[in-house]
N, CA, C and O atoms as CSV, one atom per row, in Angstrom:
chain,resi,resn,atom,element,x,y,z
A,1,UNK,N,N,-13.422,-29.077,-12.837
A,1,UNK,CA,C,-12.159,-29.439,-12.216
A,1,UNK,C,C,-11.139,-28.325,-12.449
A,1,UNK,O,O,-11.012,-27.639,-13.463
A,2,UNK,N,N,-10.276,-28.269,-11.050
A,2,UNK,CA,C,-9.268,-27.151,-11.776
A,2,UNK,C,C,-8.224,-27.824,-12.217
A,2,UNK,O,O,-7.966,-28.914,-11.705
A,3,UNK,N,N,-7.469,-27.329,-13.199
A,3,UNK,CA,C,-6.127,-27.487,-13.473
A,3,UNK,C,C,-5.157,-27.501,-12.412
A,3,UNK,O,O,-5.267,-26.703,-11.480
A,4,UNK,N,N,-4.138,-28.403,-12.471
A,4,UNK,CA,C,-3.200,-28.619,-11.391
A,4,UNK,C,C,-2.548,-27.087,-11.447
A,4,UNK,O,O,-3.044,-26.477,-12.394
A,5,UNK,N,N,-1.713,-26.398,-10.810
A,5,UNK,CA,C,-0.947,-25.216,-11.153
A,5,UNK,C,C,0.372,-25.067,-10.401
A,5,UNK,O,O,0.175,-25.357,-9.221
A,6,UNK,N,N,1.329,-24.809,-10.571
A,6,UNK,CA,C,2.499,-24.374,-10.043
A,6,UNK,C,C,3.221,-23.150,-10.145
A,6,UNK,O,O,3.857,-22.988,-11.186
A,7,UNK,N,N,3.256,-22.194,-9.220
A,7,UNK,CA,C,3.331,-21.466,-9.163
A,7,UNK,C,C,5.285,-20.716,-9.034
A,7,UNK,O,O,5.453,-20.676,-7.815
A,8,UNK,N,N,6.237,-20.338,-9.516
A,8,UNK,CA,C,7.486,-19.810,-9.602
A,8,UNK,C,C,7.404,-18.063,-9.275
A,8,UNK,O,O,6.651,-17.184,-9.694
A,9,UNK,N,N,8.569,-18.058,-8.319
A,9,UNK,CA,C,8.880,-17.111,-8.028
A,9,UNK,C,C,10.420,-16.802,-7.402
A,9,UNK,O,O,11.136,-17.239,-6.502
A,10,UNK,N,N,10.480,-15.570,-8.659
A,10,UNK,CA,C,11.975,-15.464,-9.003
A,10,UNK,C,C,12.929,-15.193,-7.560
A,10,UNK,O,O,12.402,-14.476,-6.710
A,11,UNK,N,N,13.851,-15.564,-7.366
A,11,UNK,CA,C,14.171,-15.144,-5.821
A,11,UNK,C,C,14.758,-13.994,-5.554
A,11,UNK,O,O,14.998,-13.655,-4.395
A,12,UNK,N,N,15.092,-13.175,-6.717
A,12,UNK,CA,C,15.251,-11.546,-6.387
A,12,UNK,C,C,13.859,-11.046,-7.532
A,12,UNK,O,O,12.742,-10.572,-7.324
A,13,UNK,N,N,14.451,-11.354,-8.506
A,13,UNK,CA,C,13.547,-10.705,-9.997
A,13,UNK,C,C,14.207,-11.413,-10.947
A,13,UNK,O,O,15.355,-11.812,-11.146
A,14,UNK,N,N,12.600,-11.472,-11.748
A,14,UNK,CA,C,12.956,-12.468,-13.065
A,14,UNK,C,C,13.911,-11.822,-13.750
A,14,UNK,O,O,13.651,-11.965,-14.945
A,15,UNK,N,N,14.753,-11.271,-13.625
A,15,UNK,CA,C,15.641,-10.709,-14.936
A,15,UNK,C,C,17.366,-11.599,-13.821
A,15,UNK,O,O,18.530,-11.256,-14.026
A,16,UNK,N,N,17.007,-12.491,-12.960
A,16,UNK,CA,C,18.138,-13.106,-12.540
A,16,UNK,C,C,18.256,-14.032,-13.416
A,16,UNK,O,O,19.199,-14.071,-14.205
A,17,UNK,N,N,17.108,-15.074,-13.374
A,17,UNK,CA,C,16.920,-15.910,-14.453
A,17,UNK,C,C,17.684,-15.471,-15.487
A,17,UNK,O,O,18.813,-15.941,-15.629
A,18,UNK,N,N,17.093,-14.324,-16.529
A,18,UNK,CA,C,17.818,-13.912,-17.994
A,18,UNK,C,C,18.895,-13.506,-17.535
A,18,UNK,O,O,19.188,-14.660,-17.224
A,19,UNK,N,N,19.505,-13.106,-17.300
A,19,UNK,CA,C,21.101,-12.462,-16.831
A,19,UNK,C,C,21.852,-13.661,-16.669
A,19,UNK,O,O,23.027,-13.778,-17.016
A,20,UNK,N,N,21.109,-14.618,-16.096
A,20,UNK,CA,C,22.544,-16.321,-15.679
A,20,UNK,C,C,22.767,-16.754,-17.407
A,20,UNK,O,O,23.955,-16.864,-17.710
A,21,UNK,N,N,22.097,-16.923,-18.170
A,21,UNK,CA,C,22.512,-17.026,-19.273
A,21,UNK,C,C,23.729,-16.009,-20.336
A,21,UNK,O,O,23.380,-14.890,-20.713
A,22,UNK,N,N,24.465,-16.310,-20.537
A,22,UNK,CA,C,25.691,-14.902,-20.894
A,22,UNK,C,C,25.372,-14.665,-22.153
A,22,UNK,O,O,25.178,-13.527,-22.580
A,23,UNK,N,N,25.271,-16.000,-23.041
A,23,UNK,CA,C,25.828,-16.314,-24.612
A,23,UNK,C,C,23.925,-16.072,-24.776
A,23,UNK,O,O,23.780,-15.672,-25.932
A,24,UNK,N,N,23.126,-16.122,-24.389
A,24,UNK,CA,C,21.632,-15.641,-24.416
A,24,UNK,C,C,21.525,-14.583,-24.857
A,24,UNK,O,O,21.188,-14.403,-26.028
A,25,UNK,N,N,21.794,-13.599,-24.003
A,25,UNK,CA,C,22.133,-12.320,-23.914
A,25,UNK,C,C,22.796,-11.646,-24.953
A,25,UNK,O,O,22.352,-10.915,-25.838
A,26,UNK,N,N,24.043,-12.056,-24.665
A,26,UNK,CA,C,24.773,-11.830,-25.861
A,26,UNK,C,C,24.510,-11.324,-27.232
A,26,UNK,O,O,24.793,-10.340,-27.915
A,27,UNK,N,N,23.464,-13.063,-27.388
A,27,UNK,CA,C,22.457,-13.221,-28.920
A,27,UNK,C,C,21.999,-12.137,-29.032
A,27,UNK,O,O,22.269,-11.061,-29.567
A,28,UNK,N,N,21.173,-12.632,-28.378
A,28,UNK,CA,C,19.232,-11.281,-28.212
A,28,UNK,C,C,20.021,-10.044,-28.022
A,28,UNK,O,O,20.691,-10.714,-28.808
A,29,UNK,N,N,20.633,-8.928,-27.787
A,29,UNK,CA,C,20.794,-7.995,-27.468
A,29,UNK,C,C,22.160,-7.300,-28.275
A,29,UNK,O,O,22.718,-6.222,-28.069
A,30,UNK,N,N,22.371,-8.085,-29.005
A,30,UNK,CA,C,23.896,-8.032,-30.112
A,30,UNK,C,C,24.916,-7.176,-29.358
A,30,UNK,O,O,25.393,-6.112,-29.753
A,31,UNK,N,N,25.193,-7.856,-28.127
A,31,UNK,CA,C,26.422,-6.951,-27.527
A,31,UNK,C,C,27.329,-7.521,-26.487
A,31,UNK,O,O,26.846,-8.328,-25.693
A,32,UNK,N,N,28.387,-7.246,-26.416
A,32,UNK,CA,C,28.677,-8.507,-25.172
A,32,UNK,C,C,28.783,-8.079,-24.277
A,32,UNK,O,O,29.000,-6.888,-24.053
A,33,UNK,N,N,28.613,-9.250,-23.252
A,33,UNK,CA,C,27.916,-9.273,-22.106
A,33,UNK,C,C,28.659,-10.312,-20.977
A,33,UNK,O,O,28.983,-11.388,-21.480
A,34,UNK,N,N,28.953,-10.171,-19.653
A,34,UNK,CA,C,29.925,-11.207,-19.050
A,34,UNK,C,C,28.896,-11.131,-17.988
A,34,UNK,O,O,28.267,-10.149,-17.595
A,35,UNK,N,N,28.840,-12.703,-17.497
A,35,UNK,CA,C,28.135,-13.542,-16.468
A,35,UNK,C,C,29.089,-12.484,-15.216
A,35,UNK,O,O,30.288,-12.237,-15.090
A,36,UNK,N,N,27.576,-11.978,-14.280
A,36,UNK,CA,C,27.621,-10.937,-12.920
A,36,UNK,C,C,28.311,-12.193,-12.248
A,36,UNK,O,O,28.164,-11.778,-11.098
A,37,UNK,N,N,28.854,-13.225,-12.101
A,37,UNK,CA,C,28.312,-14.104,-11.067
A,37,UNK,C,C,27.114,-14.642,-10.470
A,37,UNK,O,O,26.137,-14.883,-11.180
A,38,UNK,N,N,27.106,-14.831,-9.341
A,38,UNK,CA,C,25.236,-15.183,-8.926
A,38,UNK,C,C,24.700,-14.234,-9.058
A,38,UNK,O,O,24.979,-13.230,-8.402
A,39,UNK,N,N,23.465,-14.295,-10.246
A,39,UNK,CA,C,22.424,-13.374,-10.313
A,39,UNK,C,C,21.424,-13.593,-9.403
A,39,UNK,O,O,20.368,-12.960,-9.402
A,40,UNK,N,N,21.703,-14.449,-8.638
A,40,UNK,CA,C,20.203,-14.051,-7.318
A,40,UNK,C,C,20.800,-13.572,-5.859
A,40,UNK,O,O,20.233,-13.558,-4.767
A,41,UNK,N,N,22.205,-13.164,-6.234
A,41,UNK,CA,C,22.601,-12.896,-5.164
A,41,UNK,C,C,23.289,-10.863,-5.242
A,41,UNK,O,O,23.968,-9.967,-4.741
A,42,UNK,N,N,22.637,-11.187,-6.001
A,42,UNK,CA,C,22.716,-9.062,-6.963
A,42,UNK,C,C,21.807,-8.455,-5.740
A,42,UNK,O,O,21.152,-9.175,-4.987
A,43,UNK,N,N,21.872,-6.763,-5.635
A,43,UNK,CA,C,21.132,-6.273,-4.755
A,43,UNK,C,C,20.141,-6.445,-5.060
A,43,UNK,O,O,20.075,-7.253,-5.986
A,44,UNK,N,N,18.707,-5.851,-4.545
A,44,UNK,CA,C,17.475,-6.000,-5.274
A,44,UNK,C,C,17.763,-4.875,-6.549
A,44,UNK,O,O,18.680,-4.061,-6.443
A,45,UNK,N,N,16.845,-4.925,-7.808
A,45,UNK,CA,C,16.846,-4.340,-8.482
A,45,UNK,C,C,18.173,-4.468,-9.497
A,45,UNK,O,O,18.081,-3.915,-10.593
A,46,UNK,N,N,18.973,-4.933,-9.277
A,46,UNK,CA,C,20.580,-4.899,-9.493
A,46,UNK,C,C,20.501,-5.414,-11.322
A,46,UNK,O,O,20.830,-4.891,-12.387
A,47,UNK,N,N,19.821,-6.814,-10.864
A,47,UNK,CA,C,19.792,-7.730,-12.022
A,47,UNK,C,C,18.759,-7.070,-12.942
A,47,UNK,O,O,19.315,-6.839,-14.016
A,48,UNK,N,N,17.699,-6.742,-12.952
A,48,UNK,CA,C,16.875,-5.448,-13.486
A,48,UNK,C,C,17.546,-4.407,-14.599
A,48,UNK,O,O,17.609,-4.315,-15.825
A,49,UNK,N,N,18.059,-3.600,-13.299
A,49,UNK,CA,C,19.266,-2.741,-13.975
A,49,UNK,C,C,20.109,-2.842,-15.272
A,49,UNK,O,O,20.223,-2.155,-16.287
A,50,UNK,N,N,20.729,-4.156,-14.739
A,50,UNK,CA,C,21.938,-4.308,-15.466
A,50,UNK,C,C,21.229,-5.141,-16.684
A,50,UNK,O,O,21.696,-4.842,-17.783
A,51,UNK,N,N,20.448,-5.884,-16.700
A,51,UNK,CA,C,19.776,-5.917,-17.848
A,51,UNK,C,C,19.251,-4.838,-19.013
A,51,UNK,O,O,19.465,-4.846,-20.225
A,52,UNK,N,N,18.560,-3.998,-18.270
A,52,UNK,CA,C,18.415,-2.576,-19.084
A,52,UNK,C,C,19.066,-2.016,-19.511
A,52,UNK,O,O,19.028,-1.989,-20.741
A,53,UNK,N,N,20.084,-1.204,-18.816
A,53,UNK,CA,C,21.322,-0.638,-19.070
A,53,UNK,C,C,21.856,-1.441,-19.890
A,53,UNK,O,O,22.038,-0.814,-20.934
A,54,UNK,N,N,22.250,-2.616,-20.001
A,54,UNK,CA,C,23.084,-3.503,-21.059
A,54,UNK,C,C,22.241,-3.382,-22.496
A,54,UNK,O,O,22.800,-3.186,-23.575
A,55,UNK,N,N,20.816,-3.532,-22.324
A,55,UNK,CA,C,19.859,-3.472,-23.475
A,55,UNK,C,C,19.793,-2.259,-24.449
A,55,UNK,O,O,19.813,-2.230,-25.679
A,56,UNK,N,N,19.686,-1.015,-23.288
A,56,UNK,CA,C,20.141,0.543,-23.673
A,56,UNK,C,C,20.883,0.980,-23.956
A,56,UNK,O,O,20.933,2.206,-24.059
A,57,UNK,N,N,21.988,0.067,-24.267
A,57,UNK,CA,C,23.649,0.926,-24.678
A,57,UNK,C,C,23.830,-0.338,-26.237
A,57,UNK,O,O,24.586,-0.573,-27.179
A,58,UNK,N,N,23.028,-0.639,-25.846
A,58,UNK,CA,C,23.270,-2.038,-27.666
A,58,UNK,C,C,22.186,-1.307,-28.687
A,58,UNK,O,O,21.081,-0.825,-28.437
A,59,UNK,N,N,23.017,-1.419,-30.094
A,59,UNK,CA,C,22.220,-1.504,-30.967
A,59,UNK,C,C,21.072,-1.970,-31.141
A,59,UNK,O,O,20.517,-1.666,-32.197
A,60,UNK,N,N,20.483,-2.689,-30.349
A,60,UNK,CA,C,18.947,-2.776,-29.976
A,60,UNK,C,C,18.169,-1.841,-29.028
A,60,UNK,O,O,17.072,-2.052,-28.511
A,61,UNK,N,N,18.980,-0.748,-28.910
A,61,UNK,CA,C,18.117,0.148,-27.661
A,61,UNK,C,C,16.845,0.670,-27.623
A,61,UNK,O,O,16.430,1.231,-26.609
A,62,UNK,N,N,15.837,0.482,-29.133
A,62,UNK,CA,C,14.623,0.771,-28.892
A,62,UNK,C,C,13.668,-0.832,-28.664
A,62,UNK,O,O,12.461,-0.678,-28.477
A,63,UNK,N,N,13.930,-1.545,-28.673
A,63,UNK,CA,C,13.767,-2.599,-28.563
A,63,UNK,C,C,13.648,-3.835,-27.136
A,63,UNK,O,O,13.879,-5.043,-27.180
A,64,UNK,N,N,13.349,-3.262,-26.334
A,64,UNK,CA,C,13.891,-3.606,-25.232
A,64,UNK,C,C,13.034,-4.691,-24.886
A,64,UNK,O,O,13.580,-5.619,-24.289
A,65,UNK,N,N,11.367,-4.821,-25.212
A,65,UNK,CA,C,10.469,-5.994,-24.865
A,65,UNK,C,C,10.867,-7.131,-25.971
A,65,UNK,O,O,10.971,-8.303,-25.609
A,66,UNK,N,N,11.064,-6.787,-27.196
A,66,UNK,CA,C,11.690,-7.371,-28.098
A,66,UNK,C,C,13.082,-8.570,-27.655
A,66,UNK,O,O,13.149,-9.721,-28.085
A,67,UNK,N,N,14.001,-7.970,-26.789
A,67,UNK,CA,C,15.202,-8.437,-26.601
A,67,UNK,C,C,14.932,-9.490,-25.330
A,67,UNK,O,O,15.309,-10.656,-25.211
A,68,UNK,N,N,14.234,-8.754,-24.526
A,68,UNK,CA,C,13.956,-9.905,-23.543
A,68,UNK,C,C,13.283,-10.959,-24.058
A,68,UNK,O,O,13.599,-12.106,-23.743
A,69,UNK,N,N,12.359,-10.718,-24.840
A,69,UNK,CA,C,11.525,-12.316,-25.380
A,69,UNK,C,C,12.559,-12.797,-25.845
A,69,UNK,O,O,12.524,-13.978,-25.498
A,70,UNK,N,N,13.630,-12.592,-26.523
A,70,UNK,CA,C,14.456,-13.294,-27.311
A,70,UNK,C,C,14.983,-13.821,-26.537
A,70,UNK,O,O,14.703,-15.019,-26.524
A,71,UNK,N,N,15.929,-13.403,-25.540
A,71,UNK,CA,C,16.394,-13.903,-24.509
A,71,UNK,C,C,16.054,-14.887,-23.834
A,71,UNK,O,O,16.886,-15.743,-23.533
A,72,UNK,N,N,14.553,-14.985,-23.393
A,72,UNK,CA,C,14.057,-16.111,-23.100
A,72,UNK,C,C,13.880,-17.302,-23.724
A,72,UNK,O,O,14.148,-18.379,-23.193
A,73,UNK,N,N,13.236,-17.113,-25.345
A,73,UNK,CA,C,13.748,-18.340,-26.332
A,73,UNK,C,C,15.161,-18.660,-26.428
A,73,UNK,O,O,15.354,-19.396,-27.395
A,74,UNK,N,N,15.980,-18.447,-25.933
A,74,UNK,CA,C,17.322,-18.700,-26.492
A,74,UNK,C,C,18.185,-19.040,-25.194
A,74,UNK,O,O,19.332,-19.479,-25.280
A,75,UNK,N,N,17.414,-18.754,-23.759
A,75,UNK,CA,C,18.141,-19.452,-22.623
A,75,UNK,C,C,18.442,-21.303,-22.956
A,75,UNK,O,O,18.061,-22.208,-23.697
A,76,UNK,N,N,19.291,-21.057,-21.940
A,76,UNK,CA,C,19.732,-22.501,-22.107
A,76,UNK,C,C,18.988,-23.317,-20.524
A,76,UNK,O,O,19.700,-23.639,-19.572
A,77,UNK,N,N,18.057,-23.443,-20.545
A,77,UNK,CA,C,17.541,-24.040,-19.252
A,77,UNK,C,C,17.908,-24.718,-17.970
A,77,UNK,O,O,17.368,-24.597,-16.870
A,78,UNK,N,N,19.450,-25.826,-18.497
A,78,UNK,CA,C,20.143,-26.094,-17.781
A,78,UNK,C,C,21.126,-25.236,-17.133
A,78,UNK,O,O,21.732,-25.493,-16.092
A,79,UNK,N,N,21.217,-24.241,-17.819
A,79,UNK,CA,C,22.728,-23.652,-17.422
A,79,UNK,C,C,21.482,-22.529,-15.989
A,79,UNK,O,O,21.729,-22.228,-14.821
A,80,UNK,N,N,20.625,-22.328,-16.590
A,80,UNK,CA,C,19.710,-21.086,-15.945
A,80,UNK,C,C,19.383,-21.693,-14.453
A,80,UNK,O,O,19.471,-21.117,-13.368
A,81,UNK,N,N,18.954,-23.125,-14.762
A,81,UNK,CA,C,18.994,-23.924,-13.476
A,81,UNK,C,C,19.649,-24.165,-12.314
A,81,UNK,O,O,19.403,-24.115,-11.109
A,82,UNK,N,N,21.075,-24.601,-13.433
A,82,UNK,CA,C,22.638,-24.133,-11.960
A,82,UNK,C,C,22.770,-23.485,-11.617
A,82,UNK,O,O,23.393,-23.549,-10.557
A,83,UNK,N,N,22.382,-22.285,-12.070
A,83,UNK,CA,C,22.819,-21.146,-11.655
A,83,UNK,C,C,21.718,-20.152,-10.866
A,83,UNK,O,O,21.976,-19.029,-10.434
A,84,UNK,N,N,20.713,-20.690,-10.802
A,84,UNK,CA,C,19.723,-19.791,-10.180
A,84,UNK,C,C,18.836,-21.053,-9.510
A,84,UNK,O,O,18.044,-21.783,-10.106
A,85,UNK,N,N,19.203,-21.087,-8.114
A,85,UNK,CA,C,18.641,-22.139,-6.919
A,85,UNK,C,C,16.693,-21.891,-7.335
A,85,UNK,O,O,15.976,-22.891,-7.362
A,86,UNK,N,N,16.153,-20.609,-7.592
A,86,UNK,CA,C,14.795,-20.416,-7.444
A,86,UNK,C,C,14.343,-21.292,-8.567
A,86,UNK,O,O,13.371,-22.019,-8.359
A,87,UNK,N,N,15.083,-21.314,-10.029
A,87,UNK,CA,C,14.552,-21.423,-11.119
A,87,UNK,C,C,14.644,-23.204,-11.221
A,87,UNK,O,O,13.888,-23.962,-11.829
A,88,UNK,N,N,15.876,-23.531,-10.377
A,88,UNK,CA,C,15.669,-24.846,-10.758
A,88,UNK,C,C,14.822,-25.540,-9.610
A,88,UNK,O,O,14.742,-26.769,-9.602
A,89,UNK,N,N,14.191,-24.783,-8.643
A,89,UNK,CA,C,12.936,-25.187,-7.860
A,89,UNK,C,C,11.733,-25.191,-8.277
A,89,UNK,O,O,10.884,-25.998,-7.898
A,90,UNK,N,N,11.559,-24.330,-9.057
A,90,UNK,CA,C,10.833,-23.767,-9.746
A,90,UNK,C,C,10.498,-25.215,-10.798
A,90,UNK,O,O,9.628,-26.018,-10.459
A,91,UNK,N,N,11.075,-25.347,-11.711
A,91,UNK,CA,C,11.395,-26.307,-12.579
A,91,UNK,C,C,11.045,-27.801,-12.201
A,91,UNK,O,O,10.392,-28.562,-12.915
A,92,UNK,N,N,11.577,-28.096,-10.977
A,92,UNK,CA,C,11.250,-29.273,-10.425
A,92,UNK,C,C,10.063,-29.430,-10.140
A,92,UNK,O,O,9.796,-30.631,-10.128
A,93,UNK,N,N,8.929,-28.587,-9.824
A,93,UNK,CA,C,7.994,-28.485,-9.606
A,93,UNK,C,C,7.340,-29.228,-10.362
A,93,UNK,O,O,6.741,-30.301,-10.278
A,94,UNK,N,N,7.717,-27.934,-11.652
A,94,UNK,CA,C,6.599,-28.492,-12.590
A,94,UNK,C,C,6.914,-29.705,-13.459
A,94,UNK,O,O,6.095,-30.216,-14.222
A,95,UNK,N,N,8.116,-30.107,-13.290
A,95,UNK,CA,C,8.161,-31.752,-13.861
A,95,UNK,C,C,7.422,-32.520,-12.410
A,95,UNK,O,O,6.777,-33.548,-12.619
A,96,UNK,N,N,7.504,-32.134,-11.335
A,96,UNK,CA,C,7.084,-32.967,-10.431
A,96,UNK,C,C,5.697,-32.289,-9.458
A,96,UNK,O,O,5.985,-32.216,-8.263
A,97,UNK,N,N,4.629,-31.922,-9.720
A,97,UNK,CA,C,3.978,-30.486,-8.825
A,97,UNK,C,C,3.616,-31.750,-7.811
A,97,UNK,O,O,3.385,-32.952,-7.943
A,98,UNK,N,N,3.699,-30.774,-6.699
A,98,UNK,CA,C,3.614,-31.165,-5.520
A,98,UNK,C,C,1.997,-32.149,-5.178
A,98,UNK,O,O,1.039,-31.780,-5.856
A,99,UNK,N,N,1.775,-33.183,-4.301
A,99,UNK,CA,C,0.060,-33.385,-4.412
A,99,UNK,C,C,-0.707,-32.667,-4.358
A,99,UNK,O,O,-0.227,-31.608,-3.954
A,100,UNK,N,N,-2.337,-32.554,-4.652
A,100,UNK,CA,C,-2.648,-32.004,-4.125
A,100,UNK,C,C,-3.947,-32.374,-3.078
A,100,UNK,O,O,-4.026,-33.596,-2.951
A,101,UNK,N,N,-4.747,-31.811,-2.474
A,101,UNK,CA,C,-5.530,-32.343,-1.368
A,101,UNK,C,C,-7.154,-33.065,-1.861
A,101,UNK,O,O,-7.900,-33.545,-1.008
């Protein structure tokens, strides 16, 4: 049998997701950091960027796979949800995956 599966996909790039979180960021990356506005509405690459660049100028700058995992333990799920239409589709899913045939 297969496993049910649900599949997410970020609606620019997963680093919209990490970027909607401010005080996340913040944490993981020891530097401050102010909410872009809509991160799925950044150019392509934008939210990417500005993740890096923010990562590369903090006292964590060799650290950069490091900071994103952190980031991800330390999102706040709800807030990531409001704020990013893909993620809280995404989400619904998998509390609810669609039938299957």
């Amino acid at each position: 049998m297969i496993p049910e599966l649900v599949i997410g996909v970020a609606s620019r790039e997963f680093e919209a997701w990490l970027i909607s979180d401010e005080a996340a960021v913040r944490a993981a990356a020891s530097k401050d950091f102010s909410f872009p506005g809509n991160p799925e509405g950044l150019e392509p690459r934008a939210a990417k960027d500005l993740l890096r660049g923010l990562i590369r100028s903090s006292p964590r700058a060799g650290e950069e796979s490091i900071v994103r995992r952190e980031i991800v333990e330390k999102l706040d799920l709800d807030l990531v949800a409001k704020r990013c239409r893909s993620f809280q589709n995404f989400r619904e899913d998998l509390r609810n995956p669609p039938p299957t045939s």
